[in-house]
C-alpha distance (Angstrom), angle and dihedral (degrees) to the residues before:
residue distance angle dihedral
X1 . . .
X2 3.70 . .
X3 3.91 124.7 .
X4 3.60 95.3 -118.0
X5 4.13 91.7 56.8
X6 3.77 88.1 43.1
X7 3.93 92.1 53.9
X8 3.88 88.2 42.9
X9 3.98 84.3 49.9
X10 3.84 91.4 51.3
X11 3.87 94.4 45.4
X12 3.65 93.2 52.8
X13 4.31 89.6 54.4
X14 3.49 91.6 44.6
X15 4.14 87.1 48.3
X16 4.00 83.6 48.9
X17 3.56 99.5 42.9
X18 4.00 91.7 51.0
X19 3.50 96.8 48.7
X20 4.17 98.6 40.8
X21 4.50 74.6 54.5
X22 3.73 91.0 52.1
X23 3.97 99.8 50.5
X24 3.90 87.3 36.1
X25 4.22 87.0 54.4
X26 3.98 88.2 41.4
X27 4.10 83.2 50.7
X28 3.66 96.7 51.3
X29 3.62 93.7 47.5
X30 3.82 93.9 51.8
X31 3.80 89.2 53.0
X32 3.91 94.1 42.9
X33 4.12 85.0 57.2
X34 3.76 99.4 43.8
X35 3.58 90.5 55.5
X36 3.70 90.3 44.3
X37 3.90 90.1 58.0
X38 4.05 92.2 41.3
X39 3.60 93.9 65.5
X40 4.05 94.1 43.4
X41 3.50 84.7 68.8
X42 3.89 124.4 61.9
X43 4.11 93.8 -160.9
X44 3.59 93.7 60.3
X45 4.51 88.6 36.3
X46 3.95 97.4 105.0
X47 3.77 87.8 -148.7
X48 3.74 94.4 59.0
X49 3.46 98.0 44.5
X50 3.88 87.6 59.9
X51 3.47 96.9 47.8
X52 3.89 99.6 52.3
X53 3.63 123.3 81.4
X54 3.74 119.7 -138.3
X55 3.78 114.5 -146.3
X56 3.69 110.0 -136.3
X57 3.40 100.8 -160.0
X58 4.20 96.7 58.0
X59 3.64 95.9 19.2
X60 4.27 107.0 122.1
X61 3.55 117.0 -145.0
X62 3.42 102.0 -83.5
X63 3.83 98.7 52.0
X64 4.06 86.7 57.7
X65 3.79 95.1 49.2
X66 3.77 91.3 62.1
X67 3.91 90.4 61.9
X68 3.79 112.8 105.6
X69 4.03 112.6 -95.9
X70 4.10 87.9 9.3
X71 3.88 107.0 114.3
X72 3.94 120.8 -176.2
X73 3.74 89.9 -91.2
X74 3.98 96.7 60.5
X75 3.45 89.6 43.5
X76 3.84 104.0 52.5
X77 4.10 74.8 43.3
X78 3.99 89.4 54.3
X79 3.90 93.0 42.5
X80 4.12 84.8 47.3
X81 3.54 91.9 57.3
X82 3.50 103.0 41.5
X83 3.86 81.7 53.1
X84 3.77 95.6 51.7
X85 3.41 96.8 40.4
X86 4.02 113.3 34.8
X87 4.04 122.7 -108.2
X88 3.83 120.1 -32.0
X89 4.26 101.4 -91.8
X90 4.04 82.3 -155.4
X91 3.19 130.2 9.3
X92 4.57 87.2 -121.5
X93 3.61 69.2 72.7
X94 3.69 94.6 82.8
X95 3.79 89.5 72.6
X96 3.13 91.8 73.3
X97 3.90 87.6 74.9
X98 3.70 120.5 100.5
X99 3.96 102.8 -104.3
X100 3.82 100.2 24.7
X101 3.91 113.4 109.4
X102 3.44 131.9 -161.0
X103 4.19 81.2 -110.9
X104 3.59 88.8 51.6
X105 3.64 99.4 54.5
X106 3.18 89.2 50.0
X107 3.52 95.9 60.2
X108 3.90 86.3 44.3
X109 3.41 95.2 44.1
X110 4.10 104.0 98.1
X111 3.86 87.4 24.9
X112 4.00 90.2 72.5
X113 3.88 142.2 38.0
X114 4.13 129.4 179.8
C-alpha cells in the first residue's frame, strides 16, 4: 500500500473516532440531565412512589394509574366500580374488579390502604 492511501486510511479513523466521541459525549450528557430531572420530581422518585400509600377508595384516576401493573384501563375500571358499587369495605375488595387477580393484589397489596 502506498503512503498516500495509508494517510487517507488514517484520516478517515481519526474522522470516525472523533465523531463516534462526539455522539458518545452528546449521550452522556442526555443521560446525566434526565436523571437530574427524575429526582426533582418525587412522582417519578422510585423510592417515593413505594413509600406512599394510595387510598383506593378517594384515589382519582390518575393516582391509580401510577400503581405498578394498573394501566389507565383498570383504573377507570377501579374508579367505575367503586362508583357503582359504594367505597371499597376492604381493600381484598378490589378483587372484585374485573382485571385484578388474586396475583395482582398481591402485588398491590402493601402498595394501597382504604
Amino acid at each position: 500500500m502506498d503512503v498516500i492511501k495509508r494517510r487517507w486510511i488514517l484520516i478517515l479513523l481519526l474522522v470516525g473516532v472523533m465523531l463516534a466521541g462526539t455522539f458518545y459525549g452528546q449521550w452522556q450528557e442526555k443521560r446525566i440531565e434526565d436523571r437530574v430531572v427524575m429526582s426533582e420530581f418525587p412522582a417519578h422518585n422510585k423510592n417515593s412512589r413505594e413509600q406512599a400509600k394510595v387510598h383506593i377508595n378517594s384515589a382519582d384516576q390518575d393516582e391509580l394509574d401510577r400503581l405498578p401493573g394498573i394501566g389507565a384501563v383498570l383504573a377507570k375500571r377501579i374508579v367505575e366500580f367503586r362508583t357503582a358499587h359504594g367505597p371499597f369495605q376492604n381493600i381484598k375488595d378490589l378483587t372484585k374488579v374485573k382485571g385484578i387477580t388474586e396475583a395482582e393484589f398481591r402485588r398491590l397489596e402493601k402498595k394501597i390502604e382504604l
